[in-house]
Structures are given as C-alpha cells and as structure tokens.
C-alpha positions in Angstrom: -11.2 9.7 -1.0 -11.9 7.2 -3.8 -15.1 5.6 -4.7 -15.8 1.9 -5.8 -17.3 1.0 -8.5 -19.8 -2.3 -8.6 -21.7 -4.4 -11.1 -24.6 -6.4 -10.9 -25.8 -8.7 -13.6 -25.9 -11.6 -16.0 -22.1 -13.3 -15.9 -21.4 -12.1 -18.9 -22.2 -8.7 -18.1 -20.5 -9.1 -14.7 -17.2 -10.6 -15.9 -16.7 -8.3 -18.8 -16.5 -5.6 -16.3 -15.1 -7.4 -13.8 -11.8 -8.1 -16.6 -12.1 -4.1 -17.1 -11.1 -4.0 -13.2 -14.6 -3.7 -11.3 -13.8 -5.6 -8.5 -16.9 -5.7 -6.4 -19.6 -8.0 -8.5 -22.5 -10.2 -8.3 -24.3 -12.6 -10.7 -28.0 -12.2 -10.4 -29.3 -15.8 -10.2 -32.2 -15.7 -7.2 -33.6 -12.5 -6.1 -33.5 -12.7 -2.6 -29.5 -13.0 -3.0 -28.9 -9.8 -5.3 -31.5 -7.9 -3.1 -29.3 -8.8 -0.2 -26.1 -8.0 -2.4 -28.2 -5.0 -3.6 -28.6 -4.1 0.0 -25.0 -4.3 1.2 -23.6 -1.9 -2.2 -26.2 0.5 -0.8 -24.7 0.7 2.5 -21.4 0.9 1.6 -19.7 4.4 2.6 -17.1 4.5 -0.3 -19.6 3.1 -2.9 -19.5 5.7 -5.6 -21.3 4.0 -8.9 -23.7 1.1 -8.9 -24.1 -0.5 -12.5 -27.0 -2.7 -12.3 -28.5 -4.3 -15.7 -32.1 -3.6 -16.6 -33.0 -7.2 -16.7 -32.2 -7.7 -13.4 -33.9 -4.5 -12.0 -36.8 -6.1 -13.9 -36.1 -9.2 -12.2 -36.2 -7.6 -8.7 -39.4 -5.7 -9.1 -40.9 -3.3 -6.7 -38.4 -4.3 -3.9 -35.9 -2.8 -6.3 -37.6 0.6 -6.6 -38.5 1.2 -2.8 -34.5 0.6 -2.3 -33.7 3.4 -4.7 -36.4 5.5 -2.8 -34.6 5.1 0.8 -31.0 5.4 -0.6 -28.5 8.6 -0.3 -26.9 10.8 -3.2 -24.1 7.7 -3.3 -24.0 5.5 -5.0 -25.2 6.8 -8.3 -27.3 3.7 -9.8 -27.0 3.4 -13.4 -29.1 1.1 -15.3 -27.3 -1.0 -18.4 -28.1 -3.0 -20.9 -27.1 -6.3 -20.8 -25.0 -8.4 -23.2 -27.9 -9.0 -25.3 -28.5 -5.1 -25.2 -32.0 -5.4 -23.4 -33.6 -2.3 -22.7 -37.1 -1.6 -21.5 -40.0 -0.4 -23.4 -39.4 2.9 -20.8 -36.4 3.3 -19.2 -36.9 5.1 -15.7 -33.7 6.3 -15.4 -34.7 8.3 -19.1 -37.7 9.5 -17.4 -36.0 10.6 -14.2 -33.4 12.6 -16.3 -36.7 14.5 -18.8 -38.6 15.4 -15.8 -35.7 16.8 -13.5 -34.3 18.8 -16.7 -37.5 19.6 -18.3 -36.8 18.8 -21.8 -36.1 15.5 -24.0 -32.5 14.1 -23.7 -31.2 12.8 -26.9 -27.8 12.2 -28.2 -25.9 14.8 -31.1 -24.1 12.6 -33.5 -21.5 14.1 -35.3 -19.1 17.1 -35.2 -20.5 20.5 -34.1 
C-alpha cells in the first residue's frame, strides 16, 4: 500500500510543495475551513504524513491539539516552518520527541 502525503499552510508554503508533487493541499485562510480540511486528512485511511505549518497550528488553537489527541498512529503530523521560517518560542513536537526518548535532540554537524 502507498501513503499520501498532505500539506497545510500559507500558499507559498502550500504551492512550493504542491510543485514538489504533494497533491493533496489546503491554504489556511479561516479556521473553521482548515479544521474541517484538517478533519478529513485525519480520516483518511491511506494518509501517511500530514505537514502542517506552525503558524497555522497556532492559528487553530486548542481545537488543533484535542485533534491530535483523538487521532491514530497515521498520519504522522509534522509541524514546519513556514516560508518566512516561523517557529515557536517551544516547539511541541521538540518536546514530544525529549520526553519520549528521555534526553535532548540536537543535530551533529559535520563528518563523524
């Protein structure tokens, strides 16, 4: 089976991965219609990766974080910056990853 792959965000963010093949989009203009949008990715059965900017998880609040509660394994949300390369003061997805492996993530630079 193969998984799709979706993207929600600003246009910019949307259509640059939407030229990079993502085919299954939405612009985030009015909450109520990327919660909906939001809602219907989630239910998909051959969803495999959600990319969702951290703007518009901002943007969608607490309704945003009671949908991640109630969803399966799939799709795997992953929050992005945007094209301006906004990220919060604390990224939850950061904290989700420390407290399940125990230990500070960071990134090696360089050969090794």
């Amino acid at each position: 089976m193969s998984y799709k792959i979706a993207v929600i965000g600003d246009a910019d963010t949307v259509t640059g991965f939407a030229l990079a093949g993502v085919r299954h989009t939405h612009i985030h203009v009015s909450k109520e219609e990327t919660l909906s949008k939001l809602k219907s990715f989630l239910m998909e059965k051959d969803m495999g990766l959600l990319l969702i900017t951290h703007r518009t998880i901002d943007d969608l609040g607490e309704e945003f974080k009671l949908l991640m509660r109630a969803k399966g394994v799939l799709p795997v949300v992953l929050a992005i910056p945007d094209k301006t390369g906004y990220v919060p003061a604390v990224d939850e997805l950061y904290e989700l990853i420390k407290r399940a492996v125990g230990a500070r993530v960071t990134e090696k630079v360089g050969g090794g």
